[in-house]
C-alpha positions as CSV (number, residue, x, y, z in Angstrom):
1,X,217.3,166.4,51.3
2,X,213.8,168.0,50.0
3,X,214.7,166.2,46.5
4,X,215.0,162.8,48.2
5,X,212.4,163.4,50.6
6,X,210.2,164.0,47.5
7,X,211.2,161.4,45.0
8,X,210.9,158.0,48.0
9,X,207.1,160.1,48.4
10,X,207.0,159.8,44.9
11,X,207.8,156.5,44.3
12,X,206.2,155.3,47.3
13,X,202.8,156.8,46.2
14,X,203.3,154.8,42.8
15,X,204.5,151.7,44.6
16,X,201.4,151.6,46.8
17,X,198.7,152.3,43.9
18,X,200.1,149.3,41.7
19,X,199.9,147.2,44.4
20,X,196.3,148.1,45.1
21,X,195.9,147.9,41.4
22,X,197.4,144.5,41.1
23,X,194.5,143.3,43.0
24,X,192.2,143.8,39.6
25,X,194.2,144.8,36.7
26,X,192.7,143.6,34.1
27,X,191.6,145.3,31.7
28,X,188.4,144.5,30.5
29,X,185.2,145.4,31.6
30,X,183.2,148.8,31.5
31,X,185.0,150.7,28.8
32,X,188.8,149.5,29.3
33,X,188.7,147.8,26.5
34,X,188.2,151.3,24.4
35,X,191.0,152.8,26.4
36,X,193.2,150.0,25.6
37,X,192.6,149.7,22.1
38,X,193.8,153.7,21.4
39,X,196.8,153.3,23.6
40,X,197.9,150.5,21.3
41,X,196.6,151.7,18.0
42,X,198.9,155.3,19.2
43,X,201.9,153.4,19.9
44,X,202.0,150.9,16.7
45,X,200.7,154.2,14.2
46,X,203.5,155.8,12.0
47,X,201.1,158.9,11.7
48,X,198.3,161.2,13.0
49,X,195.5,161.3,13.2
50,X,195.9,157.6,13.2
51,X,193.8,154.9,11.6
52,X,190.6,154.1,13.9
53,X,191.6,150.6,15.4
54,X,188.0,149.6,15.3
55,X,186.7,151.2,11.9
56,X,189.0,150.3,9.2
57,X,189.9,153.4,6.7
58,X,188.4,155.9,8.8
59,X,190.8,158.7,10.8
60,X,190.3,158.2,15.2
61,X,187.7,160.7,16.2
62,X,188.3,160.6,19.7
63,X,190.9,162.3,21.9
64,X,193.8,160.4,21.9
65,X,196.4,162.9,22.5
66,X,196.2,161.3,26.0
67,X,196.6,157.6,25.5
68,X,199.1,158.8,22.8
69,X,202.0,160.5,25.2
70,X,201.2,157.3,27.6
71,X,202.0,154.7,24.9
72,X,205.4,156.8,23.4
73,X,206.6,156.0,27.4
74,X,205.9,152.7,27.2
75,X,207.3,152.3,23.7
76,X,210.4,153.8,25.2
77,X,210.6,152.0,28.0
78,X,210.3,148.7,26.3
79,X,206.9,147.6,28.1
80,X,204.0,145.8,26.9
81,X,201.2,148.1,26.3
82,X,199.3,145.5,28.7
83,X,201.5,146.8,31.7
84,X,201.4,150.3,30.4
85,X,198.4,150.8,30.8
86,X,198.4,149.6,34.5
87,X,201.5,151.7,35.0
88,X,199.9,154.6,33.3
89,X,197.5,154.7,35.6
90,X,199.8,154.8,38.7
91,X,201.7,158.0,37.1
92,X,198.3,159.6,36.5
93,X,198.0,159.2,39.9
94,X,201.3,160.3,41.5
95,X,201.3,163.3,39.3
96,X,198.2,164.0,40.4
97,X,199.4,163.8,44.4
98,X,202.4,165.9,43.9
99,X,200.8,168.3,42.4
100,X,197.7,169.1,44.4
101,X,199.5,168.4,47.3
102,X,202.3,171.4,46.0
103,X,200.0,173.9,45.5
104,X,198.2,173.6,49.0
105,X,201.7,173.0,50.6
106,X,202.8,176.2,48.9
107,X,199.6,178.4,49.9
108,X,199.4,177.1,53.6
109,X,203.0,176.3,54.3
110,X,201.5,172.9,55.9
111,X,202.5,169.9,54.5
112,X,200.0,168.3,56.4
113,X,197.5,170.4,54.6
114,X,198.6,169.1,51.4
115,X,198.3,165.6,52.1
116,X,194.8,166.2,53.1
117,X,193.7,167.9,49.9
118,X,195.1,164.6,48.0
119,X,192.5,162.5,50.1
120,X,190.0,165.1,49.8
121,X,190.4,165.3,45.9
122,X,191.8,161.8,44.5
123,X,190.6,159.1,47.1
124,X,187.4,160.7,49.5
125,X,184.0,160.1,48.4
126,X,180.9,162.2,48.9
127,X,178.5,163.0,52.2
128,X,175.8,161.6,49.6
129,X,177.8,158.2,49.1
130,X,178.4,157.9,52.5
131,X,174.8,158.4,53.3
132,X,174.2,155.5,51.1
133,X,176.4,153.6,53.1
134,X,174.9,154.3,56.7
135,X,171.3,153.1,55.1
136,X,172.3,149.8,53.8
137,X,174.1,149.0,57.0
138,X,171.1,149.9,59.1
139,X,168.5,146.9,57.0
140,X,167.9,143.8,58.5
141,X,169.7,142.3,57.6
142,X,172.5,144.3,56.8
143,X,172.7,145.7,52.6
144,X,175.8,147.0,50.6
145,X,176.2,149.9,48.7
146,X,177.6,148.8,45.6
147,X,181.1,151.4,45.3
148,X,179.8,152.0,41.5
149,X,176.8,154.1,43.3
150,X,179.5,156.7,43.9
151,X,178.7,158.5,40.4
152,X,175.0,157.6,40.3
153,X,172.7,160.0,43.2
154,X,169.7,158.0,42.5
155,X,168.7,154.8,40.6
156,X,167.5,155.2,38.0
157,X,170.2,158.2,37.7
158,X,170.2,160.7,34.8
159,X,173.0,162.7,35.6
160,X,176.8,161.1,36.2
161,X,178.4,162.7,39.1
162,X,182.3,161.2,39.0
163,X,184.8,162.0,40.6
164,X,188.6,160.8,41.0
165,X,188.3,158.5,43.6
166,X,185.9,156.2,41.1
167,X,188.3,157.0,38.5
168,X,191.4,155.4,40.1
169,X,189.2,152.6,41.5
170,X,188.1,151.2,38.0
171,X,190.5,151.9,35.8
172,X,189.4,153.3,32.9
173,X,192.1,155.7,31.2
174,X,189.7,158.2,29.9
175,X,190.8,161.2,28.7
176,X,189.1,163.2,31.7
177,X,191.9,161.1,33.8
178,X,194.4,161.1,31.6
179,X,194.2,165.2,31.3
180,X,194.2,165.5,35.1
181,X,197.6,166.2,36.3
182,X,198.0,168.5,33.0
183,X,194.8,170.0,34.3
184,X,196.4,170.8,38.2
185,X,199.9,171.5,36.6
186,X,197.6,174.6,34.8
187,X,196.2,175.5,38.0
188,X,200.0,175.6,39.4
189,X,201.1,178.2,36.7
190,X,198.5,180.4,37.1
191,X,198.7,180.4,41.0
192,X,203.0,181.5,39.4
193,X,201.1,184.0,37.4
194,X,198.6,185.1,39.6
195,X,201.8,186.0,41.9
196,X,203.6,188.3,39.3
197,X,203.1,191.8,38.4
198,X,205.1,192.0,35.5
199,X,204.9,189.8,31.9
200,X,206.8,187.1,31.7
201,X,207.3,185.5,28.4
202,X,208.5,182.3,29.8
203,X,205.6,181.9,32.2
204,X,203.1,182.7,29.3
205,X,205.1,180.3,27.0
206,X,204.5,177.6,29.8
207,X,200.9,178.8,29.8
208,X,200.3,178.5,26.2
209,X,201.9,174.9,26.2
210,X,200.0,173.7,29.3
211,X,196.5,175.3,28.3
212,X,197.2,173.2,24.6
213,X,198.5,170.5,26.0
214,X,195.2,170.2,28.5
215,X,192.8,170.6,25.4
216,X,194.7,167.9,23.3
217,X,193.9,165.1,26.2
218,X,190.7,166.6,27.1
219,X,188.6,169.0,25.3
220,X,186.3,169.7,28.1
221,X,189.6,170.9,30.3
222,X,190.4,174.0,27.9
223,X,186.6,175.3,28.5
224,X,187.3,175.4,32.3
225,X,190.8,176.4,32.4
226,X,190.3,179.4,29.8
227,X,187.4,180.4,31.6
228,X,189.5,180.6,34.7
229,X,192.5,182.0,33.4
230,X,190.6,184.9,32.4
231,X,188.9,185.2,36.1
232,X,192.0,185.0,37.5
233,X,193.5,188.3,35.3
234,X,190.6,190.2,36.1
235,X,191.8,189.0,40.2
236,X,194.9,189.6,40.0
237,X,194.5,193.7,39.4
238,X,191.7,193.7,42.6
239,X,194.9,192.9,44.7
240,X,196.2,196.6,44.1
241,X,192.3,198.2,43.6
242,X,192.5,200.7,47.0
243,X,196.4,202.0,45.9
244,X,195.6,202.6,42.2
245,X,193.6,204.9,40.2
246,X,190.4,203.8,38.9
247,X,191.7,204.6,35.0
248,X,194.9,202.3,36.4
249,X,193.2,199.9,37.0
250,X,190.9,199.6,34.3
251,X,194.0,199.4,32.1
252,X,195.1,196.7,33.7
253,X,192.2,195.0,33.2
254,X,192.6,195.5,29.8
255,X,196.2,194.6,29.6
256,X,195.9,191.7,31.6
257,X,192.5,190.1,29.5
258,X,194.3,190.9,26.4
259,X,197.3,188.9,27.8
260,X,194.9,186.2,28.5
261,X,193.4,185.8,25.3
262,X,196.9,186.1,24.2
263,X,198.0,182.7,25.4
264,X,194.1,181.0,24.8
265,X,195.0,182.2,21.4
266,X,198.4,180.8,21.3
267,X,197.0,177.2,22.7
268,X,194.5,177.3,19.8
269,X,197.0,177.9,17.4
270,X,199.4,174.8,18.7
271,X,196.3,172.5,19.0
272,X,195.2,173.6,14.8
273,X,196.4,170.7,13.3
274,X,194.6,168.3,15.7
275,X,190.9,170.3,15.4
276,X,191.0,170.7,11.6
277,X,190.8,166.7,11.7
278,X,188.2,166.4,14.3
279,X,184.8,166.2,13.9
280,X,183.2,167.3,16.7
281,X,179.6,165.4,17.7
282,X,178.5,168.5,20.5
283,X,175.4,170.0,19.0
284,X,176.0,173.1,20.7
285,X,174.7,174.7,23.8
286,X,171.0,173.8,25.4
287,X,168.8,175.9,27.3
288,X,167.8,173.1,30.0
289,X,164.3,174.8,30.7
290,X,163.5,175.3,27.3
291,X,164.6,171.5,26.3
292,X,162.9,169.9,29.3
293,X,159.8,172.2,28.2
294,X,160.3,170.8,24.8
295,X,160.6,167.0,25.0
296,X,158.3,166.9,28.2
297,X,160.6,165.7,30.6
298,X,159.7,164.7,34.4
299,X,161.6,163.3,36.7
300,X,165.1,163.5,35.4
301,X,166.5,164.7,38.2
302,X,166.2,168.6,37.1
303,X,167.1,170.5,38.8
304,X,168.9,168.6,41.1
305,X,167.7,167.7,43.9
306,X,168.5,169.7,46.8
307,X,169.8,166.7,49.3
308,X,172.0,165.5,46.3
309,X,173.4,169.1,45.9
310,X,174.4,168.9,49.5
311,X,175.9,165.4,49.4
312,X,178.0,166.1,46.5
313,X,179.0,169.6,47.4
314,X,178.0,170.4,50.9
315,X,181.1,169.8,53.2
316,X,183.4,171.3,50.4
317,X,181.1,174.7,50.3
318,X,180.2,175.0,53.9
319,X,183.7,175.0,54.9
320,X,185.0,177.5,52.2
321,X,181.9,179.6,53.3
322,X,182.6,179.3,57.1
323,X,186.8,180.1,56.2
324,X,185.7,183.0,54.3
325,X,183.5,184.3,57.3
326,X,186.1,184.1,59.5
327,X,188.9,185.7,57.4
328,X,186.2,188.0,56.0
329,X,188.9,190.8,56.5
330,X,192.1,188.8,55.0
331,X,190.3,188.1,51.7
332,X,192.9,189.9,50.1
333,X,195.3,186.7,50.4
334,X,192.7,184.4,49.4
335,X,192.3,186.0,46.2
336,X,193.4,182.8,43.8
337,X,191.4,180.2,45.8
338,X,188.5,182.3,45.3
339,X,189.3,182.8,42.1
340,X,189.0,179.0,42.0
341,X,185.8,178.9,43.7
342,X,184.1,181.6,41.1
343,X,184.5,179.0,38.4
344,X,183.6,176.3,40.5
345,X,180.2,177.8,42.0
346,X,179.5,179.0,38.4
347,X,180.3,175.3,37.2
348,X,177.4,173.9,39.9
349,X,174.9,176.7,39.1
350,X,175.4,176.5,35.2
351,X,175.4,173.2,34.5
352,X,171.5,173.5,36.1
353,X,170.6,176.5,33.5
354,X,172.8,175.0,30.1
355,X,174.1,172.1,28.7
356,X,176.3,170.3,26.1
357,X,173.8,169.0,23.0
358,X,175.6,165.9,22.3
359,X,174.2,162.0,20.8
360,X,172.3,161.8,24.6
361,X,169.9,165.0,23.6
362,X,169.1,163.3,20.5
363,X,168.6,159.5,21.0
364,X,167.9,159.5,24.9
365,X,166.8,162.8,26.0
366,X,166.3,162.0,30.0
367,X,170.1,161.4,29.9
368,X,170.8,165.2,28.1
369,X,172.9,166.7,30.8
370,X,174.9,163.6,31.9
371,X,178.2,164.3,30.0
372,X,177.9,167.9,31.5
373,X,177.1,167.5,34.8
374,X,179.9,164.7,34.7
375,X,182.7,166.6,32.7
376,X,182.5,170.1,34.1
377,X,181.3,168.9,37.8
378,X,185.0,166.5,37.6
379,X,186.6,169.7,37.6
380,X,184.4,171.4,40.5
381,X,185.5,168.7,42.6
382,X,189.0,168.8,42.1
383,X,189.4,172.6,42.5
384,X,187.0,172.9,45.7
385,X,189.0,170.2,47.0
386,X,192.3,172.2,46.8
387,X,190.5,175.3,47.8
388,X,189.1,173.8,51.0
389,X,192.8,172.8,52.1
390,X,194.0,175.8,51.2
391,X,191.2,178.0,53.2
392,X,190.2,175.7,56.1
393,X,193.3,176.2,58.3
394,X,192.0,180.2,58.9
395,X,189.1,178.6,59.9
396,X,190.5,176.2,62.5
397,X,193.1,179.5,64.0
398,X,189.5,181.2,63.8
399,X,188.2,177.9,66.2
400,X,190.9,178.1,68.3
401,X,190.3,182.0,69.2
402,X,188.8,183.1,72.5
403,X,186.3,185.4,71.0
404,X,184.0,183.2,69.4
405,X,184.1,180.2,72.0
406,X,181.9,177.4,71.6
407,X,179.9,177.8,68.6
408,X,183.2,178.2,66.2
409,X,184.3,174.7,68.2
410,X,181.0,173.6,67.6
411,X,181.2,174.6,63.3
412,X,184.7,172.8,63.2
413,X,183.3,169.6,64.8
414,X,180.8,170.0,61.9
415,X,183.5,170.0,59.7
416,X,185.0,167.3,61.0
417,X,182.0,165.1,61.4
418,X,181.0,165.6,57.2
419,X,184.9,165.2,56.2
420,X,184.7,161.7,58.0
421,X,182.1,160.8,55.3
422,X,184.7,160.8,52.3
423,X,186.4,157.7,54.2
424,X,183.1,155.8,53.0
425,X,184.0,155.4,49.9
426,X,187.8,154.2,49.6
427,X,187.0,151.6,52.1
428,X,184.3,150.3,50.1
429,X,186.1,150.5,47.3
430,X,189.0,148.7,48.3
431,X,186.7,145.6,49.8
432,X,184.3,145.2,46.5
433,X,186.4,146.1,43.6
434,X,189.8,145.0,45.1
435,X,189.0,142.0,47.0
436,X,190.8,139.2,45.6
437,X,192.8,136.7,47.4
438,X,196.4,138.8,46.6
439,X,197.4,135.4,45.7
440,X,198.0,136.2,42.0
441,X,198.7,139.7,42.2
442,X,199.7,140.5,38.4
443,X,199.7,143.9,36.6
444,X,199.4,142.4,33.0
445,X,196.2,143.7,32.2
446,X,195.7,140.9,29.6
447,X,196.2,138.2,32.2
448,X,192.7,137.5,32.7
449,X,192.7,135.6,29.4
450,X,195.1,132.8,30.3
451,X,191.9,131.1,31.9
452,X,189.3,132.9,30.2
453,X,189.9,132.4,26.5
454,X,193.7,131.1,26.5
455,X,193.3,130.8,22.8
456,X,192.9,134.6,22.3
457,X,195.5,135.4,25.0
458,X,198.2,133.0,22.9
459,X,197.4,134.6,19.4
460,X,197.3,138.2,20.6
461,X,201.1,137.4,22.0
462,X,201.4,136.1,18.7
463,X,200.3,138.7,16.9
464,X,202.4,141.4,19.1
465,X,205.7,139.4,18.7
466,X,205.9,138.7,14.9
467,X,203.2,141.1,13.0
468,X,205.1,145.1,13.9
469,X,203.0,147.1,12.0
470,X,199.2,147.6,12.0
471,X,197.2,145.6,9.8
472,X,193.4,145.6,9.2
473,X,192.4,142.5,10.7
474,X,188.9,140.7,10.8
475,X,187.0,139.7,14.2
476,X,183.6,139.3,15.2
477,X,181.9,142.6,15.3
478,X,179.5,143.1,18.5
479,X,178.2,146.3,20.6
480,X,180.1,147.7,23.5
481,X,181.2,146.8,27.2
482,X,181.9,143.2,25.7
483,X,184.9,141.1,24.7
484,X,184.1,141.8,21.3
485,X,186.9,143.5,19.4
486,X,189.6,141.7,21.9
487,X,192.3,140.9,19.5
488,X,192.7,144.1,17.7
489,X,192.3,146.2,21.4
490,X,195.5,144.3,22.5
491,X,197.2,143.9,19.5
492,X,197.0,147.8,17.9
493,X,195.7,146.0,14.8
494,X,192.7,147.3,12.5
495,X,189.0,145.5,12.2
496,X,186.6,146.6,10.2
497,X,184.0,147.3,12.7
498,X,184.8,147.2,16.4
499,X,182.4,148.1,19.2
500,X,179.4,149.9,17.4
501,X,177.7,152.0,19.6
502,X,180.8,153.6,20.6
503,X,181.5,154.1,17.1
504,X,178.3,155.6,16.1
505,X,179.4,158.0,19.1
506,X,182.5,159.2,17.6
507,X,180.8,159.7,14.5
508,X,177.2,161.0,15.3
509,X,175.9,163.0,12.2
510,X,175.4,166.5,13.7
511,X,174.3,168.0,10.6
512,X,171.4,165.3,10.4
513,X,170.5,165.8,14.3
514,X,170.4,169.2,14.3
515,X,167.3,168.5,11.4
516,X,165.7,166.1,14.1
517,X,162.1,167.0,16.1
518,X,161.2,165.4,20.0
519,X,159.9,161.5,19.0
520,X,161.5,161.4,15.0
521,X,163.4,159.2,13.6
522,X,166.5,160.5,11.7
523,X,169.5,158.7,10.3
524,X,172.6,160.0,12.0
525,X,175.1,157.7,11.0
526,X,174.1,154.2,12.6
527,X,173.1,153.1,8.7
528,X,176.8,152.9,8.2
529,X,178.1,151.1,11.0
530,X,175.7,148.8,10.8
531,X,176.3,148.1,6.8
532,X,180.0,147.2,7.9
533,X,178.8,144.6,10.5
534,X,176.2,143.0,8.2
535,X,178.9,143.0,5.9
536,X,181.2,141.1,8.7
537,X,178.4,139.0,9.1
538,X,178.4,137.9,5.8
539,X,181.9,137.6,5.8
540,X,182.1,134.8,7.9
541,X,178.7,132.9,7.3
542,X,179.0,132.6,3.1
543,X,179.7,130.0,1.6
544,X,180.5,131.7,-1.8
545,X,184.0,131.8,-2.2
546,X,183.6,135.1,-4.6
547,X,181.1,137.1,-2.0
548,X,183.7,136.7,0.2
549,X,186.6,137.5,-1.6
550,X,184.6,141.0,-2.4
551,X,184.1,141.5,1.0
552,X,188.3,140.5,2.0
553,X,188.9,143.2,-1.1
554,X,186.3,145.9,-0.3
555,X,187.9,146.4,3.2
556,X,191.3,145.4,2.6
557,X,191.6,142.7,5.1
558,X,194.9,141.3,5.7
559,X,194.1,138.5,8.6
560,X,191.4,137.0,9.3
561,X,190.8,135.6,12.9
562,X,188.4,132.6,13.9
563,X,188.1,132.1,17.3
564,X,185.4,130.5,20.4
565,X,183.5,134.2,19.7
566,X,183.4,134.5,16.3
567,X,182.2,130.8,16.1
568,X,179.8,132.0,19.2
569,X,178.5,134.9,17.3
570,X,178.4,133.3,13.7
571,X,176.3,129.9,14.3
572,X,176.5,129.2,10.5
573,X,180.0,130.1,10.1
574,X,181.9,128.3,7.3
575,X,185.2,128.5,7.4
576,X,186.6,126.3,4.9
577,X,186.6,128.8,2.5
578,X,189.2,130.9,4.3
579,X,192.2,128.2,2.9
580,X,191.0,129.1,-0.4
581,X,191.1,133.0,0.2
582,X,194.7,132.6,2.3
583,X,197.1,130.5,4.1
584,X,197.0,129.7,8.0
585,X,199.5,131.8,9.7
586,X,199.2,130.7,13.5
587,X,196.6,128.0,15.1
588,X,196.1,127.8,18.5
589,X,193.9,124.9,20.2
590,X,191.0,125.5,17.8
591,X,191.6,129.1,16.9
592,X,192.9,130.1,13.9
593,X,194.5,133.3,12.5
594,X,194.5,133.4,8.7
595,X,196.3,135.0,6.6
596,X,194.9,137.0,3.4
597,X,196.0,136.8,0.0
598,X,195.9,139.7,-1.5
């Protein structure tokens, strides 16, 4: 019955999020098209790391272990990678559910309790959002808070604050998502260890595999969860620190950390062949004061401002603080939620004192902390979240008890007044992002092209149907959030140059920045990228049949495509000399895909 029970929740939960989704599925827009583009490279490649599908001959330098597992799914389940990706989503999410929901189900033994922390963590918004809300309802006349303002505390905003609920809402199957059930499913297994006295191999196994797993999708979740697992066996010894000896329990200390940095160990060992190929672009670690000191910066929103500390975290921490009050002398059983709440508190209070150097501290320095406060406070959320479920029922019994009368009625109504806040944001969401006519409800992400640029959206099907292995293909090249790059994100094909900012990303020179003073100009790697679009450029625009056959040989292109935006970014583009350098393999209105003879 519990199986049944579990699976109809299951596949209700998925049902009801691609039916939502199916409202706007499309996947273009913000950065979809970058998330879409290494799902398809990962499920067309024959090897890893696999060829970057927008920088021909270079190796991906991005985590794509991610988009990866989600492609081998829809490879074996026989589903265009344009429905994946919408499915993919949906699993993210139900995994998510059923596992956050678990762990507060298991803790509280209320069910009800579980359903709340998957509203709290995966759909609620923030007091701060909310706020947002009530003040552009009160103008005359009435405003809107655009749903987008969820991540952004203040415009102009320097610091990214997302959570979940955004993350479902848009779409975007960034590794930070994509890692997020792995991420709870750690949490799960070391609540199971947390609960054990003895080793057990199989449980550290597990551990090892989940902690590498996490780190493959998301680099940023190994930080957190290692940092936690070693909190947690310091915890788990406190549970027996009146009954034991003090040399005991200093040896199990020991015996526990060295277990610990047993299995971190173990994870890095599995995850080897993936980081000896991986360049990393982090810098290393910042000393906010001393960089803000440094490049003179004011008004960046450092520290954060105290009203946007408590609308982000306020209604989570003042109800863990008010449970751990009233069960002030039951701590003992709350040991792995605070254990939770350590690394979450030291999340909110470091990401203030240190951050991650990355390409913002060099090229845009008011926007230093952003990846930080985003990455690490994405985690914060999603444990305070479970925590609160998990601790909040002692403080309703607490409520509920004669002794302290009014004023613990009057702290729950408090509660129960800031928890409203997080229904802000879904309902928002759900009227701006999702408002369509549910006339055409579709989840072929690639649909929007049948009206938009049906030309693309017929040789892309093309393309998918009778070319099976990657190619290097030519497009226009143009910068990022555009439709540039279109046919080789839906196709898994290879272009010479795709979106280049986001390339110049993956690629920053850290040697070079690390050389680079406040206000200087240093070469980090954009000379490159932009040598390959000039190159592009010239590609098309030439009229000299031999510049252009150096060009076809120096990056190895096997198709050429000529469609409404290559003849939109190319005004002088000649194309006549293409039937000369190959034969037309597929022609479309007045798009053309050529083929290249090599």
């Amino acid at each position: 019955k519990k199986i049944v029970i579990l699976e109809g929740v299951t596949v209700s939960l998925f049902l009801g999020y691609l039916f939502i989704r199916a409202h706007n599925a499309q996947i273009n827009g913000t950065e979809r098209f970058m998330d879409m583009a290494l799902m398809t490279a990962a499920g067309k490649t024959h090897y890893f790391p696999f060829i970057d599908p927008w920088y021909a001959g270079k190796t991906v330098n991005y985590y794509y272990y991610g988009a990866y597992l989600m492609s081998l799914i829809s490879r074996l389940a026989q589903i265009p990678f344009s429905l994946s990706y919408n499915f993919a989503l949906g699993l993210v999410f139900t995994q998510s559910a059923l596992l956050i929901s678990g762990i507060v189900t298991r803790i509280t033994g209320l069910k009800r309790w579980g359903m709340f922390a998957v509203f709290l963590a995966l759909c609620s918004g923030t007091l701060f959002y909310a706020n947002c809300v009530l003040e552009a309802g009160s103008t005359n006349p009435p405003g809107q808070c655009y749903f987008a303002g969820s991540t952004r505390l203040y415009t102009p905003s320097y610091i990214i604050n997302e959570i979940p609920s955004y993350s479902f809402t848009v779409g975007d199957l960034h590794a930070h998502l994509l890692a997020l059930p792995f991420f709870i499913f750690f949490l799960w297994l070391l609540y199971r260890y947390f609960g054990i006295t003895n080793t057990n191999k199989w449980l550290m196994l597990a551990m090892a595999l989940g902690l590498a797993t996490s780190g493959m999708v998301n680099l940023w979740d190994m930080v957190t969860l290692s940092c936690l697992l070693l909190i947690v066996s310091v915890m788990k010894v406190l549970v027996n620190l009146k009954t034991e000896k003090p040399s005991t329990t200093l040896n199990n200390v020991g015996r526990n950390i060295l277990c610990a940095l047993g299995i971190i160990g173990s994870s890095l060992l599995l995850m080897l062949p993936a980081i000896l190929r991986f360049e990393s672009p982090v810098l290393g670690i910042g000393f906010i004061p001393s960089y803000v000191k440094l490049y003179a910066l004011k008004d960046v929103q450092w520290p954060t401002p105290f009203w946007g500390l408590i609308g982000m975290w306020g209604v989570l921490l003042s109800g863990i603080l008010a449970a751990s009050i009233a069960q002030r002398k039951r701590l003992k059983n709350f040991l792995f939620p605070l254990a939770l709440v350590c690394i979450s508190v030291g999340i909110i209070i470091g990401v203030e004192l240190f951050f991650i150097r990355d390409i913002y501290s060099v090229t845009n320095p008011p926007f230093f902390r952003a990846n930080t406060t985003f990455k690490f406070g994405y985690h914060a959320w999603v444990m305070l979240s479970i925590v609160f479920c998990t601790m909040i029922p002692s403080l309703i019994t607490w409520a509920r008890g004669k002794r302290y009368g009014i004023g613990a009625k009057i702290s729950i109504t408090a509660v129960a007044i800031t928890l409203l806040g997080g229904s802000f944001y879904p309902y928002q969401a759900l009227t701006q992002f999702y408002s369509g006519d549910g006339k055409s409800l579709t989840l072929d992400g690639a649909n929007w092209m049948k009206s938009d640029t049906l030309e693309d959206f017929e040789t892309i099907s093309y393309i998918n149907k009778n070319i099976k292995d990657r190619a290097i293909l030519a497009e226009a090249v143009g910068d990022s959030y555009t439709n540039y790059s279109r046919i080789t994100t839906y196709t898994g094909m290879i272009t010479p140059m795709g979106w280049t900012v986001h390339e110049w990303t993956w690629r920053f020179n850290t040697k070079q920045a690390k050389l680079a003073k406040p206000g200087e100009q240093i070469e980090t790697g954009w000379g490159e990228i932009a040598k390959v679009k000039e190159d592009i450029n010239t590609l098309y625009i030439t009229e000299d049949v031999k510049v252009a056959r150096d060009l076809l040989d120096k990056y190895k292109i096997q198709y050429l495509y000529v469609g409404r935006l290559e003849r939109v970014a190319y005004p002088g583009l000649f194309e006549e000399k293409f039937n000369q350098l190959g034969n037309l393999e597929y022609q479309t209105g007045g798009s053309r895909l050529y083929r290249i003879s090599q």
